[in-house]
N, C-alpha and C positions, 0 to 999 in steps of 0.2 A: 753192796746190797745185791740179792740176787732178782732181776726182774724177772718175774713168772709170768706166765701166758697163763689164758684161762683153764688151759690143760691140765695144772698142776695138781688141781683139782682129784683128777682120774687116779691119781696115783695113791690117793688118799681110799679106807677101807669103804667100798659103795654099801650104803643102807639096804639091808633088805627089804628086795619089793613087796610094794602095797599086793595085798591080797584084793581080790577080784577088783583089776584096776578098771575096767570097763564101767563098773560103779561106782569109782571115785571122781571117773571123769563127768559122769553124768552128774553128781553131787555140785563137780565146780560147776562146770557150765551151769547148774540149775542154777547154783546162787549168785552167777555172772546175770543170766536173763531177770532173774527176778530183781535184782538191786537195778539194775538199768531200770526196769520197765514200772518200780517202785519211785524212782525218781524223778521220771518223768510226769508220772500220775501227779505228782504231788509238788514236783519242781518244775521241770521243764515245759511244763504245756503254760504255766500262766505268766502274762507278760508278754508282748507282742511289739516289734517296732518294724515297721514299712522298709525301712533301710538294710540292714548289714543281714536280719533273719530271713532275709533268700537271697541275698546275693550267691552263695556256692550254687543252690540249687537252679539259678536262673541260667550261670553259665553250663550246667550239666543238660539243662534245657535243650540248650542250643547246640551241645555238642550230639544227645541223641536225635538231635535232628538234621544229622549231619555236616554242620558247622564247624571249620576247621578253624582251631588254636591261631591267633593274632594274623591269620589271613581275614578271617571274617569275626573276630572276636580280638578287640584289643584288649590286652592284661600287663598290667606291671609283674605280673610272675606267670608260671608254668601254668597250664592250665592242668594240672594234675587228678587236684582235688577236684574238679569238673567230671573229669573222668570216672576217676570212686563214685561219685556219689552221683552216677547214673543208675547205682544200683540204688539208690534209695527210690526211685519210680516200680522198681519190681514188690517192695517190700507189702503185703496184706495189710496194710493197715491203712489210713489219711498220710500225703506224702510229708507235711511238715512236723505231723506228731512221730511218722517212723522213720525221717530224717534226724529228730533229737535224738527218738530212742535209741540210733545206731550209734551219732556221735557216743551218748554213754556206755554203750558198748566197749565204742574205742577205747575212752577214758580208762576204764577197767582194765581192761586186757593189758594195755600197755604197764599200766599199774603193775600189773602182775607178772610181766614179762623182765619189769626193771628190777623185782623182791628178787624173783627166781635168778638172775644174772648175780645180786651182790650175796645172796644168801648160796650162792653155790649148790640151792638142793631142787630136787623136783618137786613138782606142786603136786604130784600124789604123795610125796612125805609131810607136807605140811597139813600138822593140827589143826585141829580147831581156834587154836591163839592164833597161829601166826595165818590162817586163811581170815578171820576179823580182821586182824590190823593192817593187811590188804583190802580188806572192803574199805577200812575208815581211813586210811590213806587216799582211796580212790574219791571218798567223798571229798577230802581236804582237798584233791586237783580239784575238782569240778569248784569250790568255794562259794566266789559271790558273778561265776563265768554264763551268760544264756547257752544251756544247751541249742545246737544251731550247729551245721554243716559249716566246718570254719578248718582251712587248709593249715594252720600252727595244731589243731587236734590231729589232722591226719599225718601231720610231721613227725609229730612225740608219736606215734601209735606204728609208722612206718620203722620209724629206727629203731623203737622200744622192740617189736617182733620182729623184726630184720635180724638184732644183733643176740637175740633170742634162737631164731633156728639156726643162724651160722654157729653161735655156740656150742650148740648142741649135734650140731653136722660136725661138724670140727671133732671133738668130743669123742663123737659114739663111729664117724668116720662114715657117715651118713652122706653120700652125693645128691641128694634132692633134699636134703634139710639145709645144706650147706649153700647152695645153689639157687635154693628158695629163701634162705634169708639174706643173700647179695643181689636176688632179684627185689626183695621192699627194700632194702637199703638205697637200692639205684632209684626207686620207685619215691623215695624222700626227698630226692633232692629235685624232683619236678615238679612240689607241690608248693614250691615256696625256697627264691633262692639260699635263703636264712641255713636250707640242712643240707648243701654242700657238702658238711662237714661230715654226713652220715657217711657219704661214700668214702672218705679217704680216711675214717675209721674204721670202714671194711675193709679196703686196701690194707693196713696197717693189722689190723686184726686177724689176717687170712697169711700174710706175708713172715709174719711173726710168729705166728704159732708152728710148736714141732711138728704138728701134724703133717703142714705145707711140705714139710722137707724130709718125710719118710715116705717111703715106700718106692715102687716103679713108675717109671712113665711118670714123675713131678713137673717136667714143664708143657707135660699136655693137661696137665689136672689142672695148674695154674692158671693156666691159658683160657680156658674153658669158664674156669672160677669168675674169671675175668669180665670175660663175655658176660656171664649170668649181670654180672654186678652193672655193667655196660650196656646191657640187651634195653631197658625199658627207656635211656636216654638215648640209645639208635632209632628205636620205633618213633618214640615223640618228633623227634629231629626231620625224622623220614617223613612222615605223618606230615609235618606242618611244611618243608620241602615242597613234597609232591601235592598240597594244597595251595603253593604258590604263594607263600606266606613266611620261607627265613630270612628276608631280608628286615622284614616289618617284627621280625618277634627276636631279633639280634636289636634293633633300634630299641623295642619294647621292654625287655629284660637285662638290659643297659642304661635305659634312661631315667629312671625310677630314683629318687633319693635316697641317696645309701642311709644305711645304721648300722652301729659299729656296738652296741652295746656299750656305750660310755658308761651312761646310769649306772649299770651294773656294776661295771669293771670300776669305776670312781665314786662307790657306793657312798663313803663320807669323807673325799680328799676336796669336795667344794664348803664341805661344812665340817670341819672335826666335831662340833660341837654337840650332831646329831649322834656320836657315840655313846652320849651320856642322857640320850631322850627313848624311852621304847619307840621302835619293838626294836632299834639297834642295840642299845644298851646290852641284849643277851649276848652279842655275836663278842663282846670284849666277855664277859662271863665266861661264855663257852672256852674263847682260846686259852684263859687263865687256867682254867680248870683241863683245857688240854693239854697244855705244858705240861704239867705237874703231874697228868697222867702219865705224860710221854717218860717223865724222871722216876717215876717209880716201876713202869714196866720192864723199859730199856735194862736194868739189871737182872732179867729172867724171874726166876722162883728163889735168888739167893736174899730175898728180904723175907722170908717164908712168910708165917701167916697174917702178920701183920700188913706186909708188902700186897697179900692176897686180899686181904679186908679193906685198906685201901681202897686198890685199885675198882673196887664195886662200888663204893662208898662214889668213889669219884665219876665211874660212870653213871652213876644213878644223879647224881650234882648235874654233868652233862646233860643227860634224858632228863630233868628236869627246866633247865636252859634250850632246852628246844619245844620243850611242850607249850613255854612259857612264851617264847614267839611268837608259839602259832597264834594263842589268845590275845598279847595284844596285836595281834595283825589285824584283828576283829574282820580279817578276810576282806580288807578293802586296797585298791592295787596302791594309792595315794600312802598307807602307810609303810611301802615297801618291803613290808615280813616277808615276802618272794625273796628279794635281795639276801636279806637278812641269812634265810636259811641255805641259799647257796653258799653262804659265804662261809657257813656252821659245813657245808660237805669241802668246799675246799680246806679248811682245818683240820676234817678226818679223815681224810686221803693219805695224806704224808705221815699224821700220827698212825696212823694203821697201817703204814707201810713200813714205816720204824721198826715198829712192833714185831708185825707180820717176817719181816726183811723179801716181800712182795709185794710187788704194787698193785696196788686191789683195780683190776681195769675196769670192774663196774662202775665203780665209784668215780673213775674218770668221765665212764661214758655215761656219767648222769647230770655230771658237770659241765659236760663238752654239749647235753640236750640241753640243760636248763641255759646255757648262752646261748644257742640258736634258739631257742625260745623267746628269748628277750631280744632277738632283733626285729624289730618290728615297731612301725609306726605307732600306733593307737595304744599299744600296749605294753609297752620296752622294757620289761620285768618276767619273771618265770613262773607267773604265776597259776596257768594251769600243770606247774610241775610243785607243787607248793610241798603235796600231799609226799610224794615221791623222795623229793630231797629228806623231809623228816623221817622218813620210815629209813632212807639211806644213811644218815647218820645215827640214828639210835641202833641200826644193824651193823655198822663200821666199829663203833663204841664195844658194842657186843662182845666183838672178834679179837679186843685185844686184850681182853682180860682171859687170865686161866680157868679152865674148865669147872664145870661145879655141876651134883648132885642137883636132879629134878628135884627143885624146891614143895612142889604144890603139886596134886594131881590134875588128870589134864580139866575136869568141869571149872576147877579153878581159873584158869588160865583161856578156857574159854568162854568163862564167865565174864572176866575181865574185856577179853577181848571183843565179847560182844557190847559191853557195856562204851567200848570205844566207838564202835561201830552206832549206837544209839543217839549219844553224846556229838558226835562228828555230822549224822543227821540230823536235829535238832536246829543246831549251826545252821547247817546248811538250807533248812528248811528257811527258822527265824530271820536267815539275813535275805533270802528271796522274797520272804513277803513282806518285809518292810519293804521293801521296795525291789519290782521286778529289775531287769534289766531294760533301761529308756522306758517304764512304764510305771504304774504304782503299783501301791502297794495292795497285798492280795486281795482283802474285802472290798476294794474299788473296780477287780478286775472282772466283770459281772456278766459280761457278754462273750456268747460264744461265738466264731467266727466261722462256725461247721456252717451259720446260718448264711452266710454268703458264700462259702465256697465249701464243696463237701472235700477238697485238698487239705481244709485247714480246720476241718471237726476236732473239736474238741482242747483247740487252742484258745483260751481266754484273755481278754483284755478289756482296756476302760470306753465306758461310753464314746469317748471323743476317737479314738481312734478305729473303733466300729464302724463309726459313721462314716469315717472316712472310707475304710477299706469298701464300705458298700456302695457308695457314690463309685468308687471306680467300673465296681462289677457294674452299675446304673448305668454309667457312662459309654462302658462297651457293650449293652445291649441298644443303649438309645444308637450309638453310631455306631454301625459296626461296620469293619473293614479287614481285609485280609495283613493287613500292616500296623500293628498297634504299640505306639510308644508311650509310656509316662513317665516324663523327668520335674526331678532327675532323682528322685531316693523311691524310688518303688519297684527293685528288682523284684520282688516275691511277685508281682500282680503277672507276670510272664509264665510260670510254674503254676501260678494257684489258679488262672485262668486260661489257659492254654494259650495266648496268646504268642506274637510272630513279631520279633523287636524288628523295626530292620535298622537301626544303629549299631554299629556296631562295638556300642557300652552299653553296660545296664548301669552302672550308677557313676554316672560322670564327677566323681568326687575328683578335688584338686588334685589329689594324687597319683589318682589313678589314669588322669589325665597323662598319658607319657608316647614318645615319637610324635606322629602325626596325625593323634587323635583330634585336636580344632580339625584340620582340615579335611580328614576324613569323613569328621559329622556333619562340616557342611556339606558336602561334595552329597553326604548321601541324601540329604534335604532337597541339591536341587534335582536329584535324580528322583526324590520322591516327587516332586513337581511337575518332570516330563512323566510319568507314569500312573499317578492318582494310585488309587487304592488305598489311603493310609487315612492313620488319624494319631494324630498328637496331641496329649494332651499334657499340661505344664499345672505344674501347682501351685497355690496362692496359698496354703498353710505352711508354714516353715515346720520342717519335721521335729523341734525340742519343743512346739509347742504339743504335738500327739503327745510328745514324752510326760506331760507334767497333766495331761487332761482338758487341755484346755479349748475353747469354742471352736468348733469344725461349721459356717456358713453353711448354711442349705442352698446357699444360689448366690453367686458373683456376678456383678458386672461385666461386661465382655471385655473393658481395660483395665482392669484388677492388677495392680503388677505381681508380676510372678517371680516363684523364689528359684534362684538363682544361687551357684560359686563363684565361678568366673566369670558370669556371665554370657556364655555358649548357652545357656538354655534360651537367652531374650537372644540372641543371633541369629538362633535355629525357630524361633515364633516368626521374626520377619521376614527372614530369608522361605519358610513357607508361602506359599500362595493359593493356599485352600481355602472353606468356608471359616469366616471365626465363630465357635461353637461355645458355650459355657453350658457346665454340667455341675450341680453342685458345690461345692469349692475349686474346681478346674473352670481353666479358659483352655480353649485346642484349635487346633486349623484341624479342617474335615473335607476330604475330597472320596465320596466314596467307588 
């Protein structure tokens, strides 16, 4: 078999160009901006939870405030996504509503970064079908996910446009396209150590291609390549180095509990049984029907026409077996349709490369995302790649069947494809408001949160969790202090109030707990003791009670016990020696 680089491509007759492409490109970006900022209106703003929906922005916080990566900021990962999503303080709008809207930004692009890579075509050649079934794709990623600043989005979006301009540098022999997609590749794997694997599929990707090995001067061009790929993990390095901080961020990005992707990779070797239950059931469908394809391709055009009727017959059986996923996945992570449709792209990899007699490296490197995808605690599934993997199979499928006559004109076909794109929003709408993310469901989400902080205009959520967030804003006017903590699930209150953690966590979860974080936080407790200025305050609502709506107290007792993981939050109460203060549902030490 002959293995192809993505070059091979070139050699093939190039499409002639779009006429006035400077209007093509404003068409895409229009309907890039407007689907983000359509979903957010309608998706992304409602639903609110004190925990994970500012964690990124709390540690960007603190980075634009000079705050250097695990010298003053412990993380079990890179602080990468910190970094990005510094810009989301520059953006004209409220910062958590133009934080989501950026994430959907990302979602998209990367969307259409992974089509353009397996489809081999530029996005000013794509119709009106196949630009739909990238929007409705792009809906399928986002699913049943809260838009929110979250560093596995800026992973998929780093490598998706990383291996996007390296293609296309490569390609067209481009040095700053080439160079610029080995600088987001480098830029991937500090956002989360999960896409490591970005880089040594650049490596692999740049090393491998003819281009690397024509022309003059190839091992200063390499070299150079190199660096680019190299440059954003020197600066980080340097950065936390010269902040007096790699000793603490070597213990920190080491100590964290691995993931291996089990789930995924052992999708039904603990239960065979789940092969005969949806949404697994398609993935034996699918292979049956890709064999079969594989047996009638494999002998070229010498089964003529009937060989040729087939083979659609059969892809269309396939494209059915994946659409059929998606629905019973009813877009929830518990019924593992993620898994499922990974499993549907490693089947069409090899069938299309049979085929093809190349091996489709898209197709790889959407396989090789959707596993660093699912490395991850909370979430160990691919499933903000849900959307990607289906469009990548029903496009693998495509490629190995023979050529055919434009069936329909194009209003057809972009009739259809908008009717996908309607269809996919619907979904995505109905399964958010039955119930937001940790919040209810839409007609319970009644209150706007602009009214306590103008950062979070036009973010809605339920009674119960209003009240809380305003008790806080209540709390730091009643005491104010140049030093303001609330643990342990309330990173947003730092960003949405301008507030000054001096811990060195914002959300002390078990896990994130890694090195010498206990002793750190006390160490910084009793330095907050010789120095006063601060105020702590500790919560008495468990945060899964905000989740379901339930009684937020107007006033605690001053020994209220407070909620706690490890229990380092009741450590960090006694180990205080300030006023004890109660505010609402908060108890705090107050020294101002």
């Amino acid at each position: 078999m002959d293995v192809a680089s993505p070059a091979r491509a070139a050699a093939e007759p190039a499409p002639p160009k779009a006429a006035r492409p400077a209007l093509r490109w404003a068409v895409h970006a229009g309907w890039v901006v407007l689907l983000a900022l359509a979903t957010e209106l309608r998706v992304g703003r409602f639903g609110f939870h004190p925990s994970d929906q500012g964690f990124i922005l709390a540690q960007a916080w603190r980075v634009l405030h000079g705050e250097v990566p695990h010298a003053d900021i412990i993380s079990a990962r890179p602080l990468g996504s910190a970094v990005l999503h510094v810009a989301d303080f520059a953006l004209p709008m409220p910062l958590f509503f133009g934080s989501s809207f950026l994430s959907m930004i990302e979602i998209i692009v990367a969307t259409i970064a992974f089509a353009a890579l397996v489809t081999r075509r530029r996005v000013l050649d794509w119709g009106p079908g196949m630009t739909a079934m990238v929007a409705a794709a792009s809906l399928i990623n986002l699913n049943a996910f809260p838009l929110m600043a979250w560093h596995t989005v800026d992973g998929i979006a780093l490598t998706a446009c990383g291996a996007w301009a390296l293609d296309s540098g490569l390609r067209t022999g481009r040095a700053l396209a080439r160079r610029g997609g080995l600088v987001l590749l480098g830029c991937a794997v500090f956002v989360k150590q999960s896409f490591a694997l970005a880089a040594v599929i650049g490596v692999l990707w740049l090393l491998l291609h003819p281009a690397t090995r024509a022309g003059t001067r190839r091992v200063v061009r390499v070299l150079l390549d190199l660096l680019a790929l190299g440059a954003p993990g020197l600066a980080y390095v340097a950065w936390v180095a010269l902040g007096g901080g790699f000793a603490e961020m070597v213990g920190q990005l080491t100590g964290g509990v691995p993931a291996y992707g089990e789930r995924l990779l052992g999708l039904w070797l603990a239960d065979p049984e789940v092969l005969t239950r949806a949404p697994v059931r398609e993935l034996g469908f699918f292979a049956v029907i890709a064999v079969v394809l594989l047996a009638v391709r494999l002998p070229g055009d010498r089964l003529g026409a009937a060989g040729r009727v087939a083979s659609w017959l059969l892809v269309l059986a396939g494209a059915a077996a994946v659409v059929w996923t998606v629905v019973d996945g009813r877009f929830t992570g518990s019924s593992r349709w993620a898994d499922v449709l990974w499993w549907i792209v490693a089947v069409s990899v090899p069938v299309n490369a049979a085929v093809a007699r190349k091996v489709p490296w898209a197709g790889l490197l959407v396989l090789a995302t959707g596993f660093m995808t699912s490395l991850s605690w909370g979430n160990d599934t691919p499933t903000l790649l849900t959307g990607t993997l289906a469009l990548t199979a029903l496009l693998l499928l495509s490629h190995v069947v023979p050529p055919r006559p434009r069936l329909a004109p194009r209003w057809v076909t972009a009739t259809a494809g908008l009717t996908a794109v309607a269809v996919c929003g619907w979904v995505v709408v109905a399964r958010h408001d039955q119930a937001a993310y940790l919040d209810l469901g839409h007609d319970r989400l009644t209150a706007d949160l602009g009214d306590v902080s103008p950062a979070m205009s036009g973010i809605r959520t339920n009674p119960s969790t209003y009240a809380y967030v305003r008790q806080i804003r209540d709390c730091v006017g009643r005491f104010p202090a140049p030093r303001t903590a609330i643990l342990p699930d309330n990173a947003f209150a730092y960003p949405a109030f301008g507030l000054t953690n001096p811990f060195p966590l914002e959300w002390p979860l078990p896990l994130e707990i890694v090195g010498d974080a206990p002793q750190r936080m006390l160490a910084k407790s009793d330095e907050l003791n010789r120095e006063g200025g601060y105020l702590v305050l500790f919560q008495t609502v468990p945060s899964r009670l905000l989740a379901t709506g339930g009684p937020v107290p107007a006033e605690v007792p001053a020994d209220t016990p407070v909620f706690t993981y490890l229990g380092l939050e009741r450590a960090i109460q006694a180990r205080l020696t300030g006023r004890v203060v109660t505010c609402g549902s908060f108890v705090g030490k107050y020294a101002p």
